[in-house]
mmCIF file of the N, C-alpha and C atoms, coordinates in Angstrom:
data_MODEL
# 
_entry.id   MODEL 
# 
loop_
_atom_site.group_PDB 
_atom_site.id 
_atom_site.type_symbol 
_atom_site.label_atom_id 
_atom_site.label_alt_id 
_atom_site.label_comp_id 
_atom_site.label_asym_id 
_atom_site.label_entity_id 
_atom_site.label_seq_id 
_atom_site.pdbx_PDB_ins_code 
_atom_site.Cartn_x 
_atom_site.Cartn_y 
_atom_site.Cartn_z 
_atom_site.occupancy 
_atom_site.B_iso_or_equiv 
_atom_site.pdbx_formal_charge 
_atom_site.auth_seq_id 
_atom_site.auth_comp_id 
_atom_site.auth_asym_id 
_atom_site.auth_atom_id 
_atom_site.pdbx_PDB_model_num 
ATOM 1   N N  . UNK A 1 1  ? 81.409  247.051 179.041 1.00 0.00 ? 1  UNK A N  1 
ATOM 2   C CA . UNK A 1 1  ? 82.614  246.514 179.681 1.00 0.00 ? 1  UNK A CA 1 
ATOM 3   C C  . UNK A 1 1  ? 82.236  245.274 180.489 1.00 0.00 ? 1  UNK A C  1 
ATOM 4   N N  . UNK A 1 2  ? 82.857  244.097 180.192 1.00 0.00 ? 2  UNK A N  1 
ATOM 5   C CA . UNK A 1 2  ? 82.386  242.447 181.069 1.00 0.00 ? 2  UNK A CA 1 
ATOM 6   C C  . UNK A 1 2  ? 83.467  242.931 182.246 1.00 0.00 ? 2  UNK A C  1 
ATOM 7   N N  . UNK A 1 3  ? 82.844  241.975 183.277 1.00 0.00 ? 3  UNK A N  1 
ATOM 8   C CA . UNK A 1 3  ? 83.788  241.671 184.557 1.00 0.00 ? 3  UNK A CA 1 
ATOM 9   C C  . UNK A 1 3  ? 84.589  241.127 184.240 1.00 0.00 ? 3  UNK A C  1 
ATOM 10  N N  . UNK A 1 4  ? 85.652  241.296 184.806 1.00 0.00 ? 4  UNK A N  1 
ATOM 11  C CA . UNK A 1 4  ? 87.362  240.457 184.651 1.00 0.00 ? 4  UNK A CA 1 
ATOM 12  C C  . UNK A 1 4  ? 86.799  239.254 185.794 1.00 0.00 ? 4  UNK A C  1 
ATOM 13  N N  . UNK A 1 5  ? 86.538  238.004 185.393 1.00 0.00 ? 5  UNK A N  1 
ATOM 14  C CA . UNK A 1 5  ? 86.634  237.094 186.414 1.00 0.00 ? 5  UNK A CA 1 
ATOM 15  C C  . UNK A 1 5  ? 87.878  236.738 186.970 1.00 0.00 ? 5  UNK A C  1 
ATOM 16  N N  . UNK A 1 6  ? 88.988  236.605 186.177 1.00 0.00 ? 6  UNK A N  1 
ATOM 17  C CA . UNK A 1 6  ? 90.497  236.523 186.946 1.00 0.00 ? 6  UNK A CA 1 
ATOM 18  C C  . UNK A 1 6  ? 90.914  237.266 187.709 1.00 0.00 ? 6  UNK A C  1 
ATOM 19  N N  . UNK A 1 7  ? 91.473  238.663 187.291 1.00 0.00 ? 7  UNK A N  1 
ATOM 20  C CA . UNK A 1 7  ? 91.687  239.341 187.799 1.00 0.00 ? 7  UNK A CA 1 
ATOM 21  C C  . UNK A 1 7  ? 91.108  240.684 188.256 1.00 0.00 ? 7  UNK A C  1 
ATOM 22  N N  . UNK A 1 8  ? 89.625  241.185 188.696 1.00 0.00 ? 8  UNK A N  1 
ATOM 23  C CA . UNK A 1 8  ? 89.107  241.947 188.504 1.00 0.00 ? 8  UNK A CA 1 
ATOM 24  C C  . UNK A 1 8  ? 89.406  243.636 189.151 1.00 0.00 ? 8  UNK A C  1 
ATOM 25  N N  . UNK A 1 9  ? 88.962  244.793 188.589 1.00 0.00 ? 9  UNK A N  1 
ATOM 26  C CA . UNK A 1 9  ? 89.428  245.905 188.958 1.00 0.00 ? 9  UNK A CA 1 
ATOM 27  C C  . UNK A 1 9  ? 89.323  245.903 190.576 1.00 0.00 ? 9  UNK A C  1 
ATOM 28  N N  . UNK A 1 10 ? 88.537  245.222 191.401 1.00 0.00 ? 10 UNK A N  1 
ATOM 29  C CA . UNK A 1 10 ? 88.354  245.465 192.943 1.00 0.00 ? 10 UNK A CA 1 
ATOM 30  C C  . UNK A 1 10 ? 89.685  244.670 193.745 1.00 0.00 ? 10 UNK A C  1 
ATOM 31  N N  . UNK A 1 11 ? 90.721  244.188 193.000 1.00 0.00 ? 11 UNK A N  1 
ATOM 32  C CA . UNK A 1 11 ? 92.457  243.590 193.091 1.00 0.00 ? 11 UNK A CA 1 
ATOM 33  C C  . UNK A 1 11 ? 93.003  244.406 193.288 1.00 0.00 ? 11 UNK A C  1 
ATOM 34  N N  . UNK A 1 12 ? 92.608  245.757 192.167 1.00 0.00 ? 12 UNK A N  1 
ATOM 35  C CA . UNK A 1 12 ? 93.555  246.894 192.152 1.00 0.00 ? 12 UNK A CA 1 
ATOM 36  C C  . UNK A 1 12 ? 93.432  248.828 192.692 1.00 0.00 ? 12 UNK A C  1 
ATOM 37  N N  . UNK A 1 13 ? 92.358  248.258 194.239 1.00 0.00 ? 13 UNK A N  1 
ATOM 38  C CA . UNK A 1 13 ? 91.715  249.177 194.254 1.00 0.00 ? 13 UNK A CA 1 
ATOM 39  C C  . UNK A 1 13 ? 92.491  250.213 195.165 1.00 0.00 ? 13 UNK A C  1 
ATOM 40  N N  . UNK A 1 14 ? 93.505  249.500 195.584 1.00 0.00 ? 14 UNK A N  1 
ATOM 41  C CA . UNK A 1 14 ? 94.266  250.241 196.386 1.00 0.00 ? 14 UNK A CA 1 
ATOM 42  C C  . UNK A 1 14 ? 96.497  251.018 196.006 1.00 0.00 ? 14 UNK A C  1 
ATOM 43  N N  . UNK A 1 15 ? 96.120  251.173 194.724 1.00 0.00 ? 15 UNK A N  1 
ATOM 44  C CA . UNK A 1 15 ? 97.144  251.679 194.001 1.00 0.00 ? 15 UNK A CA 1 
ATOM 45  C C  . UNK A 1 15 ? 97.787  250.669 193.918 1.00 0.00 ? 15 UNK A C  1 
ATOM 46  N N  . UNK A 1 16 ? 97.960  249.548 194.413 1.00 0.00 ? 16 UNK A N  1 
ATOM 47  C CA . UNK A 1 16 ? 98.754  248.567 193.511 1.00 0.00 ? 16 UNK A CA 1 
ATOM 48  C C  . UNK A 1 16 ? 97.987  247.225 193.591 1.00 0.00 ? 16 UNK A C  1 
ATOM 49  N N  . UNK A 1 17 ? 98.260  246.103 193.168 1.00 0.00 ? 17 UNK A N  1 
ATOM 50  C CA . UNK A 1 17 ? 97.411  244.932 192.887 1.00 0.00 ? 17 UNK A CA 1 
ATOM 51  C C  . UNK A 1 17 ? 97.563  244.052 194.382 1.00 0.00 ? 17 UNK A C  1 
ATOM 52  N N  . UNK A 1 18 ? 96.624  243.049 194.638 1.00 0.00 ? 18 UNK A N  1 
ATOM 53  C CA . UNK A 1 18 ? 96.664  242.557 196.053 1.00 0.00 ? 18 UNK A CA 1 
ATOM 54  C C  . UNK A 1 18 ? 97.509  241.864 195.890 1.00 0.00 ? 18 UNK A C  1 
ATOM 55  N N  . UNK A 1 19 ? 98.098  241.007 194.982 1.00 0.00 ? 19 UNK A N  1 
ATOM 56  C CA . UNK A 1 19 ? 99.116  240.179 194.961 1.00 0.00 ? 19 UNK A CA 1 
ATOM 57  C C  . UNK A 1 19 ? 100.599 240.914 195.347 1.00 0.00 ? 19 UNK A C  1 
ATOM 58  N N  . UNK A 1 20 ? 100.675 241.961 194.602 1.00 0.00 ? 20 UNK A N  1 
ATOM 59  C CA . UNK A 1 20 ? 101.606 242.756 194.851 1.00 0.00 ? 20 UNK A CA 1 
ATOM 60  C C  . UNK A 1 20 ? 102.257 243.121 196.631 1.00 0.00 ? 20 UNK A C  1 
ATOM 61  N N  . UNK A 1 21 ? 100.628 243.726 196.835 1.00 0.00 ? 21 UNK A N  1 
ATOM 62  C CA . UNK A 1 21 ? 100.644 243.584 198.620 1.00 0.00 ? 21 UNK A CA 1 
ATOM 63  C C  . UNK A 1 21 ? 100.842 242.590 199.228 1.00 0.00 ? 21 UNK A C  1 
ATOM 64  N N  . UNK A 1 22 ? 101.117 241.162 198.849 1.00 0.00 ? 22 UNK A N  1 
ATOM 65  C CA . UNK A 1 22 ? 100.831 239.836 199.442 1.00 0.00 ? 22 UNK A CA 1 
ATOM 66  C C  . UNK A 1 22 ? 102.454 239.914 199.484 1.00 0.00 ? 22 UNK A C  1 
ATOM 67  N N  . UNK A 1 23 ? 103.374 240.472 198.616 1.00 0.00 ? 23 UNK A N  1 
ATOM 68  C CA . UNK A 1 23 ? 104.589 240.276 198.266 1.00 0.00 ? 23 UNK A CA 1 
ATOM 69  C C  . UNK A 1 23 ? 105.442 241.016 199.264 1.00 0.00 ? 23 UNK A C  1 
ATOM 70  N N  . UNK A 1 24 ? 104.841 242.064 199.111 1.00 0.00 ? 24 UNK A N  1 
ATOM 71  C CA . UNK A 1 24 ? 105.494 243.172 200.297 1.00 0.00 ? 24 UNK A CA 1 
ATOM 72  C C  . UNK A 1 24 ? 105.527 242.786 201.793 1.00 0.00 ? 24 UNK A C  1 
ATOM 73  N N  . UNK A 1 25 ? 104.058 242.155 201.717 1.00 0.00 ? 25 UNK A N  1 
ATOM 74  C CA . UNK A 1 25 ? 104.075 241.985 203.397 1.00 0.00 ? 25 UNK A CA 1 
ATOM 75  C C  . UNK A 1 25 ? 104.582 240.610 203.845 1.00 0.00 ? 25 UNK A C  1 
ATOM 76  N N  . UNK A 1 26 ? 104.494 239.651 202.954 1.00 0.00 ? 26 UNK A N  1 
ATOM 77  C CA . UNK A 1 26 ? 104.484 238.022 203.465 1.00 0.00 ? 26 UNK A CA 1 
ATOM 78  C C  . UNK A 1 26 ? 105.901 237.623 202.537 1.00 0.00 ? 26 UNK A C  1 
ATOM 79  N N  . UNK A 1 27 ? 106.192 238.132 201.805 1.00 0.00 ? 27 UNK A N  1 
ATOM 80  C CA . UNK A 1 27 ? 107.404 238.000 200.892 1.00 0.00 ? 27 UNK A CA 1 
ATOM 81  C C  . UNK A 1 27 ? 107.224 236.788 199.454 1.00 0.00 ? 27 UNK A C  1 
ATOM 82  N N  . UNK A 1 28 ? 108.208 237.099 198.645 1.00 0.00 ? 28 UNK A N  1 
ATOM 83  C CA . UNK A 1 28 ? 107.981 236.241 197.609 1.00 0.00 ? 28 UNK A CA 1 
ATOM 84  C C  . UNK A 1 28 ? 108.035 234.674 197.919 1.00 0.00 ? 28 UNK A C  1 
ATOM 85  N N  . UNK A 1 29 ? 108.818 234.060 198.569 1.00 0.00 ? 29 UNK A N  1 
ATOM 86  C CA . UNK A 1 29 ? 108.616 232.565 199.075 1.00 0.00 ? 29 UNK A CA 1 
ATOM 87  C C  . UNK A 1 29 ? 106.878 231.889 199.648 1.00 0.00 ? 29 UNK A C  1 
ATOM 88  N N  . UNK A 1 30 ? 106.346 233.129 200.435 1.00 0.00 ? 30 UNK A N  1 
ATOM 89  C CA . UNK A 1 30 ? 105.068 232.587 200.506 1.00 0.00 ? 30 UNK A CA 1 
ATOM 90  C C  . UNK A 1 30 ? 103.976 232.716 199.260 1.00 0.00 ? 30 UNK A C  1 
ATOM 91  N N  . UNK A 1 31 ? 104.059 234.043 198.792 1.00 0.00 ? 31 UNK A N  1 
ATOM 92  C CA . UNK A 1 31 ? 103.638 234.316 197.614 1.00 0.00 ? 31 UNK A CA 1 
ATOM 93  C C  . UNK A 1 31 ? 103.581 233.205 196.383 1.00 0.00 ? 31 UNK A C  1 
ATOM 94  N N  . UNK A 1 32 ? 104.641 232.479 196.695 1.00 0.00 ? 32 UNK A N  1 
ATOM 95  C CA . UNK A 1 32 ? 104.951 231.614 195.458 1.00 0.00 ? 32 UNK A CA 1 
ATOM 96  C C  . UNK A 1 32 ? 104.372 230.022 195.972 1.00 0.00 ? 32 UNK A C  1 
ATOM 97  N N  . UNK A 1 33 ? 104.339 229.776 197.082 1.00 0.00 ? 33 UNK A N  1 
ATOM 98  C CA . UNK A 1 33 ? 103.464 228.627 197.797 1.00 0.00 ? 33 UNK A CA 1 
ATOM 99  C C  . UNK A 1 33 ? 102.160 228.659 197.467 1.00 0.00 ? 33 UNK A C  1 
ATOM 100 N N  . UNK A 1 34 ? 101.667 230.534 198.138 1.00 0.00 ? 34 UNK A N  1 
ATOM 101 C CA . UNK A 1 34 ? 100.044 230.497 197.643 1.00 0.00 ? 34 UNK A CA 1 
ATOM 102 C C  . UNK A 1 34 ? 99.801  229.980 196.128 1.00 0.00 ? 34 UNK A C  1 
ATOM 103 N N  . UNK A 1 35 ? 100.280 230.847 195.330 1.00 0.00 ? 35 UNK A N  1 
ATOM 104 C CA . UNK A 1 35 ? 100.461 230.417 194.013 1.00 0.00 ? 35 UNK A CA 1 
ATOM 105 C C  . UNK A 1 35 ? 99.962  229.344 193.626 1.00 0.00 ? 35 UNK A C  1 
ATOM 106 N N  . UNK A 1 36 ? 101.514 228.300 193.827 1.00 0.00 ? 36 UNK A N  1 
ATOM 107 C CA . UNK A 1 36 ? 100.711 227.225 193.689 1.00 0.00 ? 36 UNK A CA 1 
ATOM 108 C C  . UNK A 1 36 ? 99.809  226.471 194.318 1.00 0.00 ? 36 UNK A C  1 
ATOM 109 N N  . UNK A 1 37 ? 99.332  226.979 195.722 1.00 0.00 ? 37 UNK A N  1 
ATOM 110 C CA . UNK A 1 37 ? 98.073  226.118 195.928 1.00 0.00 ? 37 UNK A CA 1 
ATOM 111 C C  . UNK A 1 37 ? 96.763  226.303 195.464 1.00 0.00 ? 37 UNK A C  1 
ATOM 112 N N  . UNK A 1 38 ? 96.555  227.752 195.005 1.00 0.00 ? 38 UNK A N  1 
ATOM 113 C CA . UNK A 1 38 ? 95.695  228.402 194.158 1.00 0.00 ? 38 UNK A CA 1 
ATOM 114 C C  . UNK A 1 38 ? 95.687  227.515 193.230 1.00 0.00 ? 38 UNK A C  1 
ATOM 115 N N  . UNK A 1 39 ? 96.747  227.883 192.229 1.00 0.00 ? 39 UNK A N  1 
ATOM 116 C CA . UNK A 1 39 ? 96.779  226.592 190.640 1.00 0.00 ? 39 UNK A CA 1 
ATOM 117 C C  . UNK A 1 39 ? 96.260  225.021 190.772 1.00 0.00 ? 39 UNK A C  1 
ATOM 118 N N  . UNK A 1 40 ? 96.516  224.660 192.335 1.00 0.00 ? 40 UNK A N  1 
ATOM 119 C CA . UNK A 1 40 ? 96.162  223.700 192.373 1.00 0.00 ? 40 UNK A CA 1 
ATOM 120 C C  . UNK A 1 40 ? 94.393  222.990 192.715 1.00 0.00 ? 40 UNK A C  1 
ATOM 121 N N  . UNK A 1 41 ? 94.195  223.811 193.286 1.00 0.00 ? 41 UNK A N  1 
ATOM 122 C CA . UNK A 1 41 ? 92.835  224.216 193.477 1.00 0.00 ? 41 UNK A CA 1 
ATOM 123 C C  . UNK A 1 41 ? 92.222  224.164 192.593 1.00 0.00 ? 41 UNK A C  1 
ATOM 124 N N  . UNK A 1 42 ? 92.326  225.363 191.730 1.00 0.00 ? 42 UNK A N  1 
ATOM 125 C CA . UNK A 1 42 ? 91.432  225.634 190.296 1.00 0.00 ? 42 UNK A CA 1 
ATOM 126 C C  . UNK A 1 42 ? 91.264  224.272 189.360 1.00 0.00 ? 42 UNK A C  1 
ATOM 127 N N  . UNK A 1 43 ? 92.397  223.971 189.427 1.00 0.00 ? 43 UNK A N  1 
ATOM 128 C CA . UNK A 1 43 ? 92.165  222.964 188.383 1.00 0.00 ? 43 UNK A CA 1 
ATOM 129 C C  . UNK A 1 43 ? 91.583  221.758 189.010 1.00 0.00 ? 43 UNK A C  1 
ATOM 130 N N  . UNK A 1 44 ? 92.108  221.206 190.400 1.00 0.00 ? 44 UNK A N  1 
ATOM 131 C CA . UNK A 1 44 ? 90.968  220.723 191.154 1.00 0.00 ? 44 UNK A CA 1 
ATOM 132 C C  . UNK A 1 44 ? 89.551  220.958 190.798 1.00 0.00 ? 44 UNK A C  1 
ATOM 133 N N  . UNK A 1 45 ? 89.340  222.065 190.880 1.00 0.00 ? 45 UNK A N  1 
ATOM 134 C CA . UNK A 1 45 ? 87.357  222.109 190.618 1.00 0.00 ? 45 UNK A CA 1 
ATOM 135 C C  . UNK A 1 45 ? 86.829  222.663 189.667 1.00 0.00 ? 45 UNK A C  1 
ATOM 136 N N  . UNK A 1 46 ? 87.783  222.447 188.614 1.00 0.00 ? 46 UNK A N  1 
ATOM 137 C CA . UNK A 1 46 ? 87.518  223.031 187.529 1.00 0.00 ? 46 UNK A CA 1 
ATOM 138 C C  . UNK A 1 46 ? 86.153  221.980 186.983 1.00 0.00 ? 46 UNK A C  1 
ATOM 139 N N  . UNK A 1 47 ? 85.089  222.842 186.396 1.00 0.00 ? 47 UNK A N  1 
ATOM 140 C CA . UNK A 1 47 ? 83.554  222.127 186.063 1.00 0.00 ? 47 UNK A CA 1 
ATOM 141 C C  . UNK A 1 47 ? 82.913  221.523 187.313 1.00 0.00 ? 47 UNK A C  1 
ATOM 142 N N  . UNK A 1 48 ? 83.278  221.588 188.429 1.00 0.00 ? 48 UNK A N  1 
ATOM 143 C CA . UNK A 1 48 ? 82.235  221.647 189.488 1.00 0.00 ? 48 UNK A CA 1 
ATOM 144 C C  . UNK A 1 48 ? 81.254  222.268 190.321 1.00 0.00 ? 48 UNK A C  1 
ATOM 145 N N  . UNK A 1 49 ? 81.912  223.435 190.271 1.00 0.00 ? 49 UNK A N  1 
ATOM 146 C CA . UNK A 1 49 ? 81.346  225.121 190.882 1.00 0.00 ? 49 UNK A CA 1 
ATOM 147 C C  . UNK A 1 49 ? 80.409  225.301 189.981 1.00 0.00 ? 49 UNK A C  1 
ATOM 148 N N  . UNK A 1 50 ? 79.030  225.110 190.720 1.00 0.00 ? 50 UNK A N  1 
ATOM 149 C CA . UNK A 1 50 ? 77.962  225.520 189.907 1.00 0.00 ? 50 UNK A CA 1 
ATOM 150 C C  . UNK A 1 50 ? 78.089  226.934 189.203 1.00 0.00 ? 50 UNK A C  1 
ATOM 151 N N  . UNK A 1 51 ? 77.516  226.912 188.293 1.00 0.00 ? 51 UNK A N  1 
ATOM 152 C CA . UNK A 1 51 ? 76.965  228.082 187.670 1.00 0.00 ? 51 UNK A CA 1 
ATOM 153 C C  . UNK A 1 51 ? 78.485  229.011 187.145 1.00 0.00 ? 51 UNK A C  1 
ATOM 154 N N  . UNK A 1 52 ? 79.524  227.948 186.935 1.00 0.00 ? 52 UNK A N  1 
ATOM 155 C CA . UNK A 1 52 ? 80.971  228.424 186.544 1.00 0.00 ? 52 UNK A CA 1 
ATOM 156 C C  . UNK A 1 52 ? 81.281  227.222 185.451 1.00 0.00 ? 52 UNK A C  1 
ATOM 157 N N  . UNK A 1 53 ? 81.571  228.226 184.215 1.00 0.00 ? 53 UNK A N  1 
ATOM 158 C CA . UNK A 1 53 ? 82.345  226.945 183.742 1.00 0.00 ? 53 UNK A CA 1 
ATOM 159 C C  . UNK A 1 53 ? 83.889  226.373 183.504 1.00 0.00 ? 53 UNK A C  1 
ATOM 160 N N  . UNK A 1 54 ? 84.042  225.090 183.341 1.00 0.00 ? 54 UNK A N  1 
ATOM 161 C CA . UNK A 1 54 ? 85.590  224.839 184.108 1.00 0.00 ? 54 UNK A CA 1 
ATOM 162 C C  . UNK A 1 54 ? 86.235  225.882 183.210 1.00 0.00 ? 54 UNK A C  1 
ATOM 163 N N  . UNK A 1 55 ? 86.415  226.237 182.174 1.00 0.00 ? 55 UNK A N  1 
ATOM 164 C CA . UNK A 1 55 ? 87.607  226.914 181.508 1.00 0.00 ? 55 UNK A CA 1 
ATOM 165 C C  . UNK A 1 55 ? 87.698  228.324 182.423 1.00 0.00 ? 55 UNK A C  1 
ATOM 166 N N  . UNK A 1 56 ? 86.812  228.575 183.238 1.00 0.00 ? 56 UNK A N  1 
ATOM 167 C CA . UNK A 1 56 ? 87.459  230.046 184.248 1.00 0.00 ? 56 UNK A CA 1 
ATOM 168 C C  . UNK A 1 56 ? 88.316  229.384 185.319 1.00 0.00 ? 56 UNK A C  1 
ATOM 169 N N  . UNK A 1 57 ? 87.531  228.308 185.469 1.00 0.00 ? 57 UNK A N  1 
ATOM 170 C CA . UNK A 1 57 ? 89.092  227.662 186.334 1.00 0.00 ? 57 UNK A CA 1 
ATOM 171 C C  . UNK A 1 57 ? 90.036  227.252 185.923 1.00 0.00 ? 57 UNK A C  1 
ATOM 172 N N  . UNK A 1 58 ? 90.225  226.771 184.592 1.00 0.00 ? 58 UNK A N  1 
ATOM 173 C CA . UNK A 1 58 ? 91.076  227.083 183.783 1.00 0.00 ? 58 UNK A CA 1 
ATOM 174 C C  . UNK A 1 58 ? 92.089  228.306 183.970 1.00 0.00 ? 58 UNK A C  1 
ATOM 175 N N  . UNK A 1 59 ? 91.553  229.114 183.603 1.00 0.00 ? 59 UNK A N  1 
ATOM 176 C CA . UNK A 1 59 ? 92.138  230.300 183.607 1.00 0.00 ? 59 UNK A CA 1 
ATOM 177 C C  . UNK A 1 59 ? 92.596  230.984 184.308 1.00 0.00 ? 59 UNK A C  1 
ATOM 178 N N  . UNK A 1 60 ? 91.927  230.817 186.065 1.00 0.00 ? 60 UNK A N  1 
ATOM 179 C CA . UNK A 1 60 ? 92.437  231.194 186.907 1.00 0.00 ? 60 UNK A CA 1 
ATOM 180 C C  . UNK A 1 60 ? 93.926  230.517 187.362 1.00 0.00 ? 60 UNK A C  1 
ATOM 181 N N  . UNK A 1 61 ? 93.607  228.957 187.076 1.00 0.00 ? 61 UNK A N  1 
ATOM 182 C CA . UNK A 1 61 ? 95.108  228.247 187.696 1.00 0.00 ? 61 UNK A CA 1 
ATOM 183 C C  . UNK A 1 61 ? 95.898  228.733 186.532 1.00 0.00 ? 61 UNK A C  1 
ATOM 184 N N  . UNK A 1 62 ? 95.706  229.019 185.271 1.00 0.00 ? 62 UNK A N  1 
ATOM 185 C CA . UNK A 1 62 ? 96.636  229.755 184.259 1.00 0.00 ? 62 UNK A CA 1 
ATOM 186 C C  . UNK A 1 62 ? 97.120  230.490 184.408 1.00 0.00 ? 62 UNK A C  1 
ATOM 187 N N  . UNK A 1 63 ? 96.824  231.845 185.289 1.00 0.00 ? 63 UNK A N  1 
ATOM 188 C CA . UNK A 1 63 ? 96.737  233.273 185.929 1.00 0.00 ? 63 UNK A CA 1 
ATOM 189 C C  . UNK A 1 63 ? 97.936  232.902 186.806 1.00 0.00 ? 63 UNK A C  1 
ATOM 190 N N  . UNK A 1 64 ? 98.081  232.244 188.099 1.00 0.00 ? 64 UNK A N  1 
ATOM 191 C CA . UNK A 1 64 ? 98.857  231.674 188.837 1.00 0.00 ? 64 UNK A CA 1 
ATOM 192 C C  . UNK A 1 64 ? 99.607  231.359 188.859 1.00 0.00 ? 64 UNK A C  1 
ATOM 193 N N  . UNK A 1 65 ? 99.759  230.001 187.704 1.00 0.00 ? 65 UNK A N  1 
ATOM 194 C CA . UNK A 1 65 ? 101.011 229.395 187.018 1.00 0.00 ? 65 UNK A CA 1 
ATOM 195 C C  . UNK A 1 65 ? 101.710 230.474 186.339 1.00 0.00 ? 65 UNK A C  1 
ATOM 196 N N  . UNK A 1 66 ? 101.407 231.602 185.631 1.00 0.00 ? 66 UNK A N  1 
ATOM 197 C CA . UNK A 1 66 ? 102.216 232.616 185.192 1.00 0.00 ? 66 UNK A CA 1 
ATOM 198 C C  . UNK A 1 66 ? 102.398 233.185 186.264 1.00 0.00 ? 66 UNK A C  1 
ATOM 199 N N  . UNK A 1 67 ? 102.005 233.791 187.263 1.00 0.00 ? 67 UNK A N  1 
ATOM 200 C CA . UNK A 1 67 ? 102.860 234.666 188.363 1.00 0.00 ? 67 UNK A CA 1 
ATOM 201 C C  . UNK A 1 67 ? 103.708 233.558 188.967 1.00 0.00 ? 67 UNK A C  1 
ATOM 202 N N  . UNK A 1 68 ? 103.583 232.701 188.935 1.00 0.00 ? 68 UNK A N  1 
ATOM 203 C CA . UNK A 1 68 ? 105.087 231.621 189.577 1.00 0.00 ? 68 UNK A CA 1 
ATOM 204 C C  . UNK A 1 68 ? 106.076 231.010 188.508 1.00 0.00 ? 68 UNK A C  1 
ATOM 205 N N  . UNK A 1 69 ? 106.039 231.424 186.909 1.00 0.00 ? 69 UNK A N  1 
ATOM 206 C CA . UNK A 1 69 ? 106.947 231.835 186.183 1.00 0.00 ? 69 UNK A CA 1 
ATOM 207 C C  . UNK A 1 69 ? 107.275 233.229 186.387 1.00 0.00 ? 69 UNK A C  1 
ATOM 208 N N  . UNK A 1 70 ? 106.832 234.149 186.207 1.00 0.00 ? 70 UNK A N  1 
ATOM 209 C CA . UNK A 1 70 ? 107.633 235.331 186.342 1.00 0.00 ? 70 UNK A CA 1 
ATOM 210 C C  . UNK A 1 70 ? 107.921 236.021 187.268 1.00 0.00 ? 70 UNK A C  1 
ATOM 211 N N  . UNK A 1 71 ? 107.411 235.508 188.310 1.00 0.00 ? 71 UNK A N  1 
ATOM 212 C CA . UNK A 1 71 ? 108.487 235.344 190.132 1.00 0.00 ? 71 UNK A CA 1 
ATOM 213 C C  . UNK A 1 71 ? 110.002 234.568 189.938 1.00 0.00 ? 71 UNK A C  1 
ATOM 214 N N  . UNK A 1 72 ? 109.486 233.689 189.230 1.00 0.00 ? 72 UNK A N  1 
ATOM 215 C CA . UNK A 1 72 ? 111.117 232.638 189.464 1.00 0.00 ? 72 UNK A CA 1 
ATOM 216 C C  . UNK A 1 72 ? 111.813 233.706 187.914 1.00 0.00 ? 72 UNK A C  1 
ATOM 217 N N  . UNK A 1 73 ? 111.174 233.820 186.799 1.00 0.00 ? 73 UNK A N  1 
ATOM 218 C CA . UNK A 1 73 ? 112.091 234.157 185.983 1.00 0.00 ? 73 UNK A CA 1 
ATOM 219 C C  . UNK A 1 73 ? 112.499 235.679 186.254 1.00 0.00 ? 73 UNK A C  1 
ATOM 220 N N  . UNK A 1 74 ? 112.372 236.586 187.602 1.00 0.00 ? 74 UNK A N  1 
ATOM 221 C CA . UNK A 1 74 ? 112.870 237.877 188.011 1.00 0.00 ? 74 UNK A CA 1 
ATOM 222 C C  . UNK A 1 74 ? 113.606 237.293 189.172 1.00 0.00 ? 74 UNK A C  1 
ATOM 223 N N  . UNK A 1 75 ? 113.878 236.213 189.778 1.00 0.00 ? 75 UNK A N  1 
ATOM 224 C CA . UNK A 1 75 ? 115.009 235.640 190.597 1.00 0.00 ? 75 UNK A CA 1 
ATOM 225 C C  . UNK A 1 75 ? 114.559 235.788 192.021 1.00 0.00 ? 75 UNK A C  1 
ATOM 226 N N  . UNK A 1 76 ? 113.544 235.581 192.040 1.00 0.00 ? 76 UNK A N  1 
ATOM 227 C CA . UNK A 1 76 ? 112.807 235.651 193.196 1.00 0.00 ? 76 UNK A CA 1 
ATOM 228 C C  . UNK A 1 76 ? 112.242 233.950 193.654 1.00 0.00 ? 76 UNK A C  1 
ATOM 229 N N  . UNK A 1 77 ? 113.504 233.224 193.360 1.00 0.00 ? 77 UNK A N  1 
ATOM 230 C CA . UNK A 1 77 ? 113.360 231.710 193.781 1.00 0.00 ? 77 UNK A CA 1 
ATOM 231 C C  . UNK A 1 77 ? 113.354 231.474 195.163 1.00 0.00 ? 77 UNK A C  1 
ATOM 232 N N  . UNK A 1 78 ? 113.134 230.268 195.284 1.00 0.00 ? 78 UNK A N  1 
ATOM 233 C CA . UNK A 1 78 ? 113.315 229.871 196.629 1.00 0.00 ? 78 UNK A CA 1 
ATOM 234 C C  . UNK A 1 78 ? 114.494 229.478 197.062 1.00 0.00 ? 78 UNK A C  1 
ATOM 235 N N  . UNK A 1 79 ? 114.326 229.861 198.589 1.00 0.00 ? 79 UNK A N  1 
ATOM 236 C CA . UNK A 1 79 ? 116.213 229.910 199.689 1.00 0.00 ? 79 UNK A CA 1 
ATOM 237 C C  . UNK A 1 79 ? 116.189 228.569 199.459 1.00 0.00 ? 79 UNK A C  1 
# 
C-alpha cells in the first residue's frame, strides 16, 4: 500500500476528514478562501520543493480546485 500524498489516511483519523472539520467549525465561506489559497500555493511551487516532484503539486492544487467546485456546485457559495 503507497502513501496518499494528497490526501492521506492521518486527514481521516478522527471519523470524519479535516476538511470536513474545517467546515463545521470555520464554515464554508472560509473553507472556500483556504481552498483557494492552497490551489494557489501549490501551483506556485510546483517543481521547487526539493525532493517533490511538481506534478504532486499538481495534484494537490487539483485536490482543492475540486473541493471549491463541489462546495459551490452543493450551493454553498458565497454571501
Amino acid at each position: 500500500m503507497s502513501y496518499d500524498q494528497i490526501n492521506p489516511d492521518h486527514y481521516k483519523k478522527f471519523g470524519t476528514e479535516v476538511w470536513q472539520q474545517m467546515i463545521a467549525l470555520y464554515g464554508a465561506e472560509k473553507y472556500l478562501a483556504f481552498c483557494e489559497l492552497n490551489a494557489f500555493k501549490y501551483r506556485m511551487r510546483a517543481g521547487l520543493k526539493p525532493g517533490q516532484p511538481a506534478q504532486q503539486d499538481i495534484e494537490k492544487a487539483l485536490w482543492y480546485e475540486e473541493q471549491i467546485k463541489s462546495l459551490i456546485g452543493k450551493g454553498k457559495q458565497r454571501g
